[in-house]
C-alpha positions as a printed Julia matrix, in Angstrom:
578×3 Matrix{Float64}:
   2.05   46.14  -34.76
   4.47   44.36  -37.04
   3.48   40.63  -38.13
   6.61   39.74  -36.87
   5.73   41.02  -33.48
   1.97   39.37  -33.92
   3.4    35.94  -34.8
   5.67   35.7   -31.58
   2.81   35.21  -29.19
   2.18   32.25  -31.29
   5.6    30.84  -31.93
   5.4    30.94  -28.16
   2.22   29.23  -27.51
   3.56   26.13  -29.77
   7.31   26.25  -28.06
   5.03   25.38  -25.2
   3.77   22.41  -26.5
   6.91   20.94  -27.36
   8.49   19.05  -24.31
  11.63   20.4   -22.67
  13.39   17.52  -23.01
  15.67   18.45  -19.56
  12.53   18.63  -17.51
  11.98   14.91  -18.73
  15.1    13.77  -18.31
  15.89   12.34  -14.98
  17.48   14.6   -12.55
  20.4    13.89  -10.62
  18.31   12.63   -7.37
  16.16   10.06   -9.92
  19.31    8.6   -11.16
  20.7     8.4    -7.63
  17.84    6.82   -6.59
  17.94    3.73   -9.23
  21.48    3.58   -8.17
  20.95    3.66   -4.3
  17.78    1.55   -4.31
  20.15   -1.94   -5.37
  22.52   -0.51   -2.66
  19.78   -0.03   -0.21
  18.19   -3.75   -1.69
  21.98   -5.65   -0.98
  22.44   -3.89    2.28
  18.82   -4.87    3.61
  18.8    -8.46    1.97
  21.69   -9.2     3.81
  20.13   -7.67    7.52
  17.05   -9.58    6.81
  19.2   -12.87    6.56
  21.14  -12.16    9.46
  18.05  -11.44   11.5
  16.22  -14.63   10.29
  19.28  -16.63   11.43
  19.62  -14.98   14.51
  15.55  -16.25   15.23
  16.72  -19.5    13.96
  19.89  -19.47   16.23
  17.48  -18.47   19.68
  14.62  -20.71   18.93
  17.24  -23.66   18.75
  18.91  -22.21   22.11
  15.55  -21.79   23.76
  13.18  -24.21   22.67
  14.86  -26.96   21.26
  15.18  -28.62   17.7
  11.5   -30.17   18.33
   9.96  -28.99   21.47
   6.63  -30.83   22.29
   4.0   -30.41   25.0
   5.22  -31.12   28.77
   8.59  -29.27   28.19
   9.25  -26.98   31.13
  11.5   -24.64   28.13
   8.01  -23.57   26.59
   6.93  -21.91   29.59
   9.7   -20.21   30.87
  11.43  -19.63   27.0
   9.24  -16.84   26.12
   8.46  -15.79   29.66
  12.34  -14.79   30.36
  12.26  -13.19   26.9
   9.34  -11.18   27.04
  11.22   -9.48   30.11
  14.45   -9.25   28.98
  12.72   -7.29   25.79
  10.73   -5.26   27.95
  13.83   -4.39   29.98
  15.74   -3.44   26.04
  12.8    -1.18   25.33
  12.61    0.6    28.22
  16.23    1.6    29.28
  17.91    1.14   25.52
  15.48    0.76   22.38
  12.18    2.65   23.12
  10.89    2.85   19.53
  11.64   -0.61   19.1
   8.05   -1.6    20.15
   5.17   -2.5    17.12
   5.05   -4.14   14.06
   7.08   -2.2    12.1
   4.03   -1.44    9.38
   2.7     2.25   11.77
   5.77    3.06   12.47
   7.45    3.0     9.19
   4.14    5.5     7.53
   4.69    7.65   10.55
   8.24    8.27    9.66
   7.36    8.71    6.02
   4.2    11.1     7.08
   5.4    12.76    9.84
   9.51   12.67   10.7
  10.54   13.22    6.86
  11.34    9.31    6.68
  13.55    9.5     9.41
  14.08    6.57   11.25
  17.23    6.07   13.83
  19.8     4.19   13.73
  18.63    3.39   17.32
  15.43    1.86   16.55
  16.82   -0.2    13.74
  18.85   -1.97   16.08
  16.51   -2.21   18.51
  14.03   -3.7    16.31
  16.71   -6.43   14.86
  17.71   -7.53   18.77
  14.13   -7.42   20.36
  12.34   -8.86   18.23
  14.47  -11.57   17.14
  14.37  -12.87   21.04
  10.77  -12.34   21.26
  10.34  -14.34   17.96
  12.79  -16.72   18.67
  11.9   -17.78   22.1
   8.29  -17.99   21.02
   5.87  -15.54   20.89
   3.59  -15.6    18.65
   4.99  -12.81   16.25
   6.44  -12.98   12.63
   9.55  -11.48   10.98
   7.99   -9.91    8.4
   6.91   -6.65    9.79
  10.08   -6.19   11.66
  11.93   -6.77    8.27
   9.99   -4.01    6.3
  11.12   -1.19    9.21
  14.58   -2.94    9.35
  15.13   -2.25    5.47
  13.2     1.71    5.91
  15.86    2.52    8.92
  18.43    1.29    6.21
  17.41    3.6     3.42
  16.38    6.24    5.69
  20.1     6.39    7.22
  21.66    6.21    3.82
  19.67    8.51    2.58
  20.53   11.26    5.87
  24.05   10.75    5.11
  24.05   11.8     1.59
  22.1    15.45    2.27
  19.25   14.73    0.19
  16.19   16.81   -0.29
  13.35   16.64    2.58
  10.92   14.76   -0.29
  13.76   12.06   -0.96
  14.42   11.65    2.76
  10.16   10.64    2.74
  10.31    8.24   -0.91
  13.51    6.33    0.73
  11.81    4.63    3.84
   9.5     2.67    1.6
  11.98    1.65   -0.86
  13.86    0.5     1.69
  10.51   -1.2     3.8
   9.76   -3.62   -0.34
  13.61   -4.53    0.13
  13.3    -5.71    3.89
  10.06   -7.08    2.99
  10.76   -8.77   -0.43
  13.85  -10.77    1.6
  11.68  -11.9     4.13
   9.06  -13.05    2.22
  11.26  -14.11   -0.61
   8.14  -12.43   -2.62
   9.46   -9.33   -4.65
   6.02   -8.83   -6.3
   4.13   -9.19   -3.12
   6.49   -6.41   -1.07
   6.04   -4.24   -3.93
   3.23   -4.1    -3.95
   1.89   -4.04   -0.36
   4.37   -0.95    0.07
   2.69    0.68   -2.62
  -0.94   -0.27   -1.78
  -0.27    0.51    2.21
   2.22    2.33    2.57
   2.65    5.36    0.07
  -0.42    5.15   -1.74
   0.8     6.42   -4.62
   3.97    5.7    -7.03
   5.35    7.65   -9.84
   7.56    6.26  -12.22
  11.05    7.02  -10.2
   9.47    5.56   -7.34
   8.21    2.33   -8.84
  11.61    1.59  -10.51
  13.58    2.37   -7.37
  10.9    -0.28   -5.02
  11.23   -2.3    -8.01
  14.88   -2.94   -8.06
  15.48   -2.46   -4.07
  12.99   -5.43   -3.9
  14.57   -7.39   -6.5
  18.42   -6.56   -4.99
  17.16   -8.0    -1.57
  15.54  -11.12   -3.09
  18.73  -11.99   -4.92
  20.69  -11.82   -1.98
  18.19  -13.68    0.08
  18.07  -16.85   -2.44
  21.89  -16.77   -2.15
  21.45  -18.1     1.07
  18.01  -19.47    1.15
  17.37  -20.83   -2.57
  14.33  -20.03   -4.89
  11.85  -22.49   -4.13
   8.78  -21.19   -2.55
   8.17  -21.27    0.79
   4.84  -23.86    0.58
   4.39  -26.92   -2.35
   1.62  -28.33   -3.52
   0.29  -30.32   -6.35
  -1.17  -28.22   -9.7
  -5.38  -27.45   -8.85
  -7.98  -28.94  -11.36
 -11.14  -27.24  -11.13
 -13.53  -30.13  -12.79
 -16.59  -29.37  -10.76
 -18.11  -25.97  -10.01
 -19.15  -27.15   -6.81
 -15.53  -26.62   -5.96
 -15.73  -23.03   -5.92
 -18.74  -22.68   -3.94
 -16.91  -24.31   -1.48
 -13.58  -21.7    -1.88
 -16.44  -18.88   -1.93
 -17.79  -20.43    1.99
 -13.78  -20.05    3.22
 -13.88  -16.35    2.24
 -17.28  -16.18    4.65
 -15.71  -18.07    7.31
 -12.23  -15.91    7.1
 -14.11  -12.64    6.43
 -15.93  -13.55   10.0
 -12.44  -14.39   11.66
 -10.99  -11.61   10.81
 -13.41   -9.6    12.44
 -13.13  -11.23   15.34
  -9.18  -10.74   15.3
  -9.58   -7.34   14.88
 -12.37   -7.03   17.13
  -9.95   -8.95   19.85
  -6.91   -6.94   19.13
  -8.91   -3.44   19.16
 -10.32   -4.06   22.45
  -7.33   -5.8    24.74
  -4.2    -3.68   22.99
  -5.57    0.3    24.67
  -6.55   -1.68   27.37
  -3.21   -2.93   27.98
  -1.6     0.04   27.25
  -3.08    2.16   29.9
  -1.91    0.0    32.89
   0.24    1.33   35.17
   4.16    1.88   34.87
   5.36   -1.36   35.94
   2.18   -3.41   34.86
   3.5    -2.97   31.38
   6.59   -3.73   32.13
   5.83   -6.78   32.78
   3.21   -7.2    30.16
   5.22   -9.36   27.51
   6.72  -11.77   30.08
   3.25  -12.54   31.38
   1.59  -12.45   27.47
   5.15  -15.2    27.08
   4.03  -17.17   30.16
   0.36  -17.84   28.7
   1.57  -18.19   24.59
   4.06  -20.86   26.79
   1.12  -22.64   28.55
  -1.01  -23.24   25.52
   2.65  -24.44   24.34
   3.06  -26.81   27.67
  -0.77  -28.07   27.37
  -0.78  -29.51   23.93
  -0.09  -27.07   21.53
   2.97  -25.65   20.73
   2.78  -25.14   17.25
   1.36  -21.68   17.99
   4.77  -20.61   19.56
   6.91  -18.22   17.07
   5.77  -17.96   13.48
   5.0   -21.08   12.67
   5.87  -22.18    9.03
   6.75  -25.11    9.25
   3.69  -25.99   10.9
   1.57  -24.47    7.96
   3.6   -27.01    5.53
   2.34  -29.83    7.86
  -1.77  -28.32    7.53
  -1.5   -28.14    3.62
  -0.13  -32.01    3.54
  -2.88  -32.79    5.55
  -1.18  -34.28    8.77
  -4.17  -32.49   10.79
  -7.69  -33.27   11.61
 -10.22  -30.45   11.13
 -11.03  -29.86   14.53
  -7.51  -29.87   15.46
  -7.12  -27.33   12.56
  -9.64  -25.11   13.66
  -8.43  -25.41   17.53
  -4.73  -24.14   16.36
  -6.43  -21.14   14.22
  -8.32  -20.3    17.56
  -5.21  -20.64   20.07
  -3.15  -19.16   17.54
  -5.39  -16.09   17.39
  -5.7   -15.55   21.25
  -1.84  -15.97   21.11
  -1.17  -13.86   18.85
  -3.63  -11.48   20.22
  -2.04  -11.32   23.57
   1.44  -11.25   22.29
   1.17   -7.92   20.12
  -1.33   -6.16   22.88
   1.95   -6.44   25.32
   3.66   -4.51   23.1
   6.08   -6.85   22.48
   8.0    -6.48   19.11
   7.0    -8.73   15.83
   4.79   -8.67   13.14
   1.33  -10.03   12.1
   1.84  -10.93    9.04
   3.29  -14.86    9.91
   0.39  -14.9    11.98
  -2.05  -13.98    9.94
  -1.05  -16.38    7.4
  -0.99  -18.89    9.66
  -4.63  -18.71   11.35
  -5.74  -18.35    7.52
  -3.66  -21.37    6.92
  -5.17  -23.44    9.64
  -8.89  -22.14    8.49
  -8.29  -23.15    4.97
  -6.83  -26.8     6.0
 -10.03  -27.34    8.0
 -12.33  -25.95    5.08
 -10.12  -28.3     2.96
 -10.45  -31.54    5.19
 -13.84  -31.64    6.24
 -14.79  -31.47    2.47
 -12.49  -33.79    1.99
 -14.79  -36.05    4.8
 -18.0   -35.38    3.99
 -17.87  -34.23    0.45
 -14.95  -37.12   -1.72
 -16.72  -36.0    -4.68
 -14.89  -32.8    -4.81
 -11.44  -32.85   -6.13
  -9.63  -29.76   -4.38
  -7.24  -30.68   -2.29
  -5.89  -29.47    1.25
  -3.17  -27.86    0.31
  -4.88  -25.55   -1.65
  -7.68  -24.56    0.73
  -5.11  -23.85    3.07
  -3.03  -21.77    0.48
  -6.5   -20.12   -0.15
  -6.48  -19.38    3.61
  -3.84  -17.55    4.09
  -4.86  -14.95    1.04
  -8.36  -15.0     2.76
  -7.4   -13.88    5.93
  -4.43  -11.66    4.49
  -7.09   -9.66    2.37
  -9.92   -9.62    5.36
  -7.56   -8.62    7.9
  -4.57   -6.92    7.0
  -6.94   -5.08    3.97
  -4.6    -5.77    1.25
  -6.63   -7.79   -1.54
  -4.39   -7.03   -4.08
  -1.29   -8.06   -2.05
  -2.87  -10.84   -0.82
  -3.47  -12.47   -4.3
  -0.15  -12.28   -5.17
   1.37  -13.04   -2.01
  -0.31  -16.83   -2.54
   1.08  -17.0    -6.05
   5.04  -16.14   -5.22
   5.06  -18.45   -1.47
   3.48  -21.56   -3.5
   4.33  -20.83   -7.13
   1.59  -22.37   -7.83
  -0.58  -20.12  -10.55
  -3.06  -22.43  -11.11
  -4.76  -21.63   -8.14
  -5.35  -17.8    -8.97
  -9.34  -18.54   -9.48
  -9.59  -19.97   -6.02
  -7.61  -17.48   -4.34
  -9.62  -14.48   -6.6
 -13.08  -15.6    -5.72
 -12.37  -16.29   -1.56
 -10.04  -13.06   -1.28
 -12.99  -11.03   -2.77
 -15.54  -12.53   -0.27
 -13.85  -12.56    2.56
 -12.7    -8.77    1.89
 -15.83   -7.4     1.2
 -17.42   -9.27    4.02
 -14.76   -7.65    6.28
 -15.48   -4.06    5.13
 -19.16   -4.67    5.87
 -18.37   -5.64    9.26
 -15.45   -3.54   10.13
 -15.44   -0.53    8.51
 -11.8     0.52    9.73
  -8.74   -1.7     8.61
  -6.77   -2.96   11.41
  -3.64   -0.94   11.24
  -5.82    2.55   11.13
  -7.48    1.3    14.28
  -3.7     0.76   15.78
  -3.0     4.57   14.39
  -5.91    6.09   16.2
  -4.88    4.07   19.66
  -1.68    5.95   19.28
  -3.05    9.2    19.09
  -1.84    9.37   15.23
  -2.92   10.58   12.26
  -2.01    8.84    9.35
  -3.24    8.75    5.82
  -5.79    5.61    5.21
  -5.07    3.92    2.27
  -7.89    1.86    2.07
 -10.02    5.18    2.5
  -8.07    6.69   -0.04
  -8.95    3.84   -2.23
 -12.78    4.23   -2.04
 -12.63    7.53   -2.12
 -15.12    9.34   -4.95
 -12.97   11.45   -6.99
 -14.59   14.32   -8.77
 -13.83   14.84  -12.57
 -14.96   17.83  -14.83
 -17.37   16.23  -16.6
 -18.85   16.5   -12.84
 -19.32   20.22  -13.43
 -19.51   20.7   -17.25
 -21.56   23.0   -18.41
 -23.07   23.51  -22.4
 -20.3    26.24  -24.11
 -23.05   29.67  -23.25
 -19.59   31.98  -24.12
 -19.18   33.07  -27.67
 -16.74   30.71  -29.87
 -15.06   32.81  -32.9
 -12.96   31.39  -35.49
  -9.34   32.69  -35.55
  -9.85   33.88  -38.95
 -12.52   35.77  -38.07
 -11.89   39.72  -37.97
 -11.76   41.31  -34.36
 -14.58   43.61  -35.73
 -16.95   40.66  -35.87
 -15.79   39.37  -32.7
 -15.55   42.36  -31.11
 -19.49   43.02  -32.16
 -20.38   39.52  -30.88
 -18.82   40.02  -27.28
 -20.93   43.3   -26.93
 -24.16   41.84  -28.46
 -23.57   38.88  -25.82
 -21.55   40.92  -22.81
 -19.61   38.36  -22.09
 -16.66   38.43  -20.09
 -14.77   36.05  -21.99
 -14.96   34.09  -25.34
 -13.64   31.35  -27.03
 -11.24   31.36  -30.62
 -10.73   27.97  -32.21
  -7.76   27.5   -34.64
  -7.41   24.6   -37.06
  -6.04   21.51  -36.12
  -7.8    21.47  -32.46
  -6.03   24.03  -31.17
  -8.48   26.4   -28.67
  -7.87   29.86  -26.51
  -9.54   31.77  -24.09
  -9.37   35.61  -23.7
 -10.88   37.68  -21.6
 -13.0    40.75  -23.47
 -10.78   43.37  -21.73
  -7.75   42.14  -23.29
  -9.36   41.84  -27.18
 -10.21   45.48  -26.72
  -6.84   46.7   -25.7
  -5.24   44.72  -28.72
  -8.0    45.83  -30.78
  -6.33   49.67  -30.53
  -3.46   48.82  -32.03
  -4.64   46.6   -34.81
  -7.47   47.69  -37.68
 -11.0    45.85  -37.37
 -10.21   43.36  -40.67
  -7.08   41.98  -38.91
  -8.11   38.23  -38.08
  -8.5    37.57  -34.57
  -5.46   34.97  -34.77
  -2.88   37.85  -34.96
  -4.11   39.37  -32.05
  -3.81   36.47  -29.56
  -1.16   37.55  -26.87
  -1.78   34.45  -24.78
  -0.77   30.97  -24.51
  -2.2    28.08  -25.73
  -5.12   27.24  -22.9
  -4.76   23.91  -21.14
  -6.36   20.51  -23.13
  -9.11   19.06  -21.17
 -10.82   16.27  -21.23
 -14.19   15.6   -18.91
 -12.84   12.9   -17.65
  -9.9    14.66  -15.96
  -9.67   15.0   -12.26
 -11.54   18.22  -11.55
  -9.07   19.61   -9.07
  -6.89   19.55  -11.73
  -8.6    22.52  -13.23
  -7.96   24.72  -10.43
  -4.67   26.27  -10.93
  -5.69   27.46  -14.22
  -8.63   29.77  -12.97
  -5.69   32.81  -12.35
  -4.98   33.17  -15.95
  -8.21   32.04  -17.86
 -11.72   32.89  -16.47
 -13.38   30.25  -18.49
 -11.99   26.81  -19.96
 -12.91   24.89  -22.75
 -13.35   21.09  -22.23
 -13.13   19.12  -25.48
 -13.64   15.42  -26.74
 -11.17   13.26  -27.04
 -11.83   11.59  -30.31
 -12.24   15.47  -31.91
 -10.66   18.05  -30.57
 -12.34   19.96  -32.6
 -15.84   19.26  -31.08
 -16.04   21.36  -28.06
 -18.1    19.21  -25.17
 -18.34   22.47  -22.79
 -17.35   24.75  -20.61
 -15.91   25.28  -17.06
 -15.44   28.31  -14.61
 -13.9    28.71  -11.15
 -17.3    29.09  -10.08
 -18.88   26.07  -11.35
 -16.15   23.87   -9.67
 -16.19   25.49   -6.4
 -20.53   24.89   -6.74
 -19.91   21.43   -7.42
 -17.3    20.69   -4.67
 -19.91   22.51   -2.21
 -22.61   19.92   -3.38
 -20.04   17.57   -2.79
């Protein structure tokens, strides 16, 4: 064997660990993608406006500029609505029904991201009567599956691959979401934390500017102040935050009790008769209405402007804690029609109401304490955001961009936390799992995916019990070793870090060819074995079992310093302990 011939095993091994600089590059799809997302961000920024005004435009035609308790318009508004959009759904739009959230996962876990033009439509026209004439729904939710059916059409029109067709609902869902919430970081974020699950860089840049593109278009029309104002928060006593830490009790327990509400009535409701649901969001309109006609109609629709009033402190505490109660039965019987809107307003509203009431009886019976209203209400709405819709991360965030107000991170931090964990202890499944297993779905859980003990190699390490030879060692010497130790396979370390595995079968077929003083370098017809790292996922080990039978784990710092070894065996032993 020549040493030109020996060498080119070698020279191949190294090519190897040079990157291919094509495979890095990004492929035509990736580039389309960055280019499509601010497409898909423009085209959904401007849907999310128009369906915004359009709830704007029916809530003026239905309930008035300033409808108040007595008006006749609160109970039959939302009534009349509720079966006008149960007539829609049945005979024209039958996907329109939901949040928005389920159904947008389903089409990226199950249909390939395909989501009709049908539907879209649907969703835009139903809920923005429901909404509009006063149930107690949000926009949000609606939005986010409004901006997937965009993406997922263009992306159905241009022939793309089956994996792009999945990756373009959710950029689309942060561009419907960002414009709604006027919150690019917060839609971002909850698409990635509840929705995929998982980003890569192509993905992350394409959510990224699709959420930006939508914003932009949004503040052309709306502005960019935030949605809620209040003054900068001075934390001077520590008391304070005991008292932020009790709202994250108090919203951890209310959330439980939303979900406990909505788990029970919503199957219930949906296994009435034919024309029982039918008829299920006019009556679930008629009582949202009442509550409306009997003193409280700040629980119809979503209910913004109404928060603004709670965090400027233009509500006693025990009205405060009355609306988060009515609002929550509301909202409650609203969604468990199946009438079309989201939680999310909702949400943020009952939290908004809780923190107020935190906020004002301190306030009463505790003037020492400097927080203001405003804040605990702000505070509220991340509390019950993070205990109820299980997005803690979102939920921080989401408090920041509506307010702008950064100073009250700490706050928000410590009550999201409690209130989240207290939620998790209580309710083990997160609200919008419990809605996929009433629908007979099965749907990844992202918050299960989240806890979920991952396995590394350092999990099934063992001490290095194969021979290690030096390359320059002779393949005599070796070859004496691996019969003194009949081993299968051994280990030959090279300078500079570099380590292979070869099974003894092939060093004594190579060993014919060459004489016994030939270094055991110029025999290797292999490539370069896999770096690893115990700290590695260990599935990620598993492809490499075809080629090598054992595989040398080293340390990080030295590459040199082998920390052990692994075999197909010893990870499929420690996944059955598992």
């Amino acid at each position: 064997m020549s040493t030109e011939t020996a060498e080119k095993p070698r020279a191949t091994a190294a090519a190897a660990a040079v990157p291919d600089l094509n495979k890095i590059a990004p492929t035509r799809e990736e580039r389309l993608f960055l280019v499509l997302s601010i497409f898909i961000g423009v085209i959904s920024g401007l849907l999310v406006v128009s369906f915004r005004i359009a709830i704007e435009w029916i809530r003026l035609l239905t309930l008035g500029p300033a409808p108040h308790a007595g008006q006749y318009r609160l109970l039959l508004a939302p009534a009349g609505a509720g079966l006008i959009v149960a007539v829609l759904m049945w005979w024209l739009f039958p996907g329109a029904s939901g949040s928005g959230v389920n159904q947008t996962k389903a089409a990226l876990y199950i249909y390939n991201g395909f989501i009709s033009f049908r539907t879209v439509i649907g969703k835009f026209i139903t809920s923005a009567i429901a909404i509009g004439a006063g149930h107690s729904l949000g926009p949000e939710d609606p939005s986010l599956q409004i901006g997937a059916g965009v993406a997922s059409m263009i992306a159905r029109k241009l022939h793309l691959s089956r994996e792009s067709l999945r990756l373009f609902a959710p950029i689309g869902a942060a561009a419907g979401l960002a414009a709604a919430f006027n919150a690019p970081v917060s839609a971002i974020l909850f698409v990635i934390e509840e929705v995929i699950g998982r980003w890569s860089a192509a993905v992350l840049g394409s959510v990224v500017l699709s959420a930006i593109s939508s914003v932009v278009v949004a503040r052309w029309f709306w502005g960019s102040e935030p949605l809620f104002r209040i003054p900068p928060v001075t934390l001077r006593d520590p008391r304070e935050l005991t008292a932020y830490a009790v709202l994250g009790v108090c919203g951890g327990l209310l959330a439980l009790v939303f979900s406990k509400s909505l788990g029970y009535l919503r199957p219930r409701l949906r296994t009435q008769s034919h024309w029982n649901r039918f008829f299920q969001p006019s009556v679930a309109g008629l009582i949202v209405g009442a509550i409306g006609y009997f003193g409280f109609p700040q629980v119809m629709g979503p209910g913004y402007a109404v928060m603004d009033q709670a965090m400027h402190g233009q509500f006693a505490w025990k009205i405060l804690v009355a609306l988060a109660v009515l609002k929550l039965l509301a909202t409650t019987l609203s969604f468990s029609s199946g009438t079309p809107g989201g939680m999310f307003a909702p949400t943020l509203f009952i939290g908004a109401m809780l923190g107020a009431a935190v906020g004002t009886f301190e306030k009463h019976y505790f003037p020492l304490l400097t927080g203001t209203v405003g804040s605990y209400a702000l505070a509220g709405m991340g509390v019950l955001f993070a205990a109820f819709l299980r997005a803690p991360l979102t939920s921080v965030f989401m408090v920041l961009e509506v307010s702008g107000n950064y100073s009250i991170v700490v706050p928000v931090i410590l009550a999201n936390t409690v209130a989240y964990l207290l939620a998790r202890s209580l309710q083990p499944v997160a609200i919008f799992e419990v809605f996929t297993q009433q629908d007979g779905l099965e749907l990844p859980s992202m918050e299960e995916q989240r806890e979920e003990r991952v396995l590394h190699i350092e999990d099934a390490l063992r001490p290095p019990d194969v021979p290690v030879v030096s390359g320059v060692d002779s393949i005599g010497a070796a070859s004496d070793l691996i019969a003194k130790t009949n081993s299968p396979a051994f280990l030959i370390r090279l300078p500079g870090g570099s380590w292979y595995a070869m099974r003894q079968d092939e060093l004594t077929s190579t060993a014919a060819t060459l004489t016994g003083d030939t270094p055991i370098e110029r025999a290797l017809n292999s490539d370069r074995t896999p770096l690893l790292f115990p700290d590695l996922p260990l599935d990620s080990t598993l492809s490499y079992f075809a080629r090598w039978p054992v595989l040398p784990v080293l340390n990080r710092a030295n590459k040199n310093n082998l920390e052990g070894v692994i075999t197909l065996e010893d990870v499929l032993h420690r996944y059955q302990e598992f």
